[in-house]
N, C-alpha and C positions, 0 to 999 in steps of 0.2 A: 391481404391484410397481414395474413402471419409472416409473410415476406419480410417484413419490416423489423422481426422480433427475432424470427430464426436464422435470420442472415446477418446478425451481428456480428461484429469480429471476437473470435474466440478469445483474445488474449484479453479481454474485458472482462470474462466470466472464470480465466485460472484460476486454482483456489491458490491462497497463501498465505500461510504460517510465519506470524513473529512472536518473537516473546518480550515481554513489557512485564515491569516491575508495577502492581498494583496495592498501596496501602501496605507496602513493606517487603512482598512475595513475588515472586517472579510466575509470572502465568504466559501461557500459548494462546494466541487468539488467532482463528483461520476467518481471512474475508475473502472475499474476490479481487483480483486483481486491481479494478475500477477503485473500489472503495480505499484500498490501501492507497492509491495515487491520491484520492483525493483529500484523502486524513492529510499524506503529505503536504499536500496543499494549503488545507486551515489549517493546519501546526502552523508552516509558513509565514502563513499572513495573521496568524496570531503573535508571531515571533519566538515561536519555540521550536524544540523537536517534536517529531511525532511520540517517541514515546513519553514527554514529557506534557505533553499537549493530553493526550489517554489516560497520563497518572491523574491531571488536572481535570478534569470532565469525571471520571470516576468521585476523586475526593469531592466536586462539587456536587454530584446526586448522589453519595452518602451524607453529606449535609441536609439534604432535602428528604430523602426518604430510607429508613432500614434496610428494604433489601432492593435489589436489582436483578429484576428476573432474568431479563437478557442482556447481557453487555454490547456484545455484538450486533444484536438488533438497534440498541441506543445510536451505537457507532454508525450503523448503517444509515438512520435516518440524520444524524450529522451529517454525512454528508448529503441526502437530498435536500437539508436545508443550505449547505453552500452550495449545493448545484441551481440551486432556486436564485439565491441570489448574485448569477454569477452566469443568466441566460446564454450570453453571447461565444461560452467556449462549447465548442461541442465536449461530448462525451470519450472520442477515441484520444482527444488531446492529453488525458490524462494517463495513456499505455506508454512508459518508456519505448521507445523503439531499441531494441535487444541489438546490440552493436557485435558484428561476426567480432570471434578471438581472432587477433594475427596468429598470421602463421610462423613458426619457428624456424632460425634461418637454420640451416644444417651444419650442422658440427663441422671444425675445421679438421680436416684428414690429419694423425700425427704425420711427423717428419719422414719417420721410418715408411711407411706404406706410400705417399706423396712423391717417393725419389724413384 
C-alpha cells in the first residue's frame, strides 16, 4: 500500500519559492513543485498570471473574512479543487520536464595560436 505514496516521483514534492505581490507588499510563498504547476494552470484557465491570479484569490478572501491563517494552505486546497475537477490528467503531467542546458560550442582558437 505505501508503494503507491512512497514511490512518487520526487520532482512532485520539490519545495519552491516565489515572490507575489499581496495587497500592495511583496511576500515569498514556498509550495511543492505539484502545486505551483497547478496554480499555473488555474491562473491559466482563468486567464491570468499566476501571480495575478494569488493577488486575486487573496483580495477575494480579505473581502470575506479579516484574517487568513494560512495562505499557502488556502492555495494548496485550490488546487485539489482543480485537480477534482479536471479527473482525467494525471498528476505527474503537471512536472515541467527540466530540459538539459546545451552545451557550449568552444571558442574559436585566435589567429596567432591556430597558424
Amino acid at each position: 500500500m505505501c508503494n503507491l505514496y512512497s514511490g512518487q516521483d520526487k520532482r512532485l514534492y520539490a519545495r519552491e519559492k516565489r515572490s507575489v505581490r499581496l495587497s500592495g507588499f511583496v511576500t515569498s510563498i514556498c509550495l511543492e513543485r505539484l502545486f505551483w504547476r497547478v496554480l499555473d494552470e488555474t491562473a491559466a484557465s482563468e486567464g491570468m498570471s499566476t501571480p495575478r491570479f494569488i493577488g486575486k484569490l487573496y483580495e477575494e478572501m480579505q473581502a470575506r473574512e479579516d484574517t487568513i491563517s494560512s495562505f499557502a494552505s488556502l492555495l494548496r486546497v485550490t488546487c485539489a479543487i482543480y485537480i477534482n475537477r479536471n479527473p482525467d490528467k494525471p498528476l505527474v503531467s503537471y512536472v515541467v520536464q527540466e530540459t538539459p542546458k546545451p552545451v557550449a560550442a568552444p571558442a574559436a582558437m585566435p589567429a596567432s595560436v591556430a597558424a
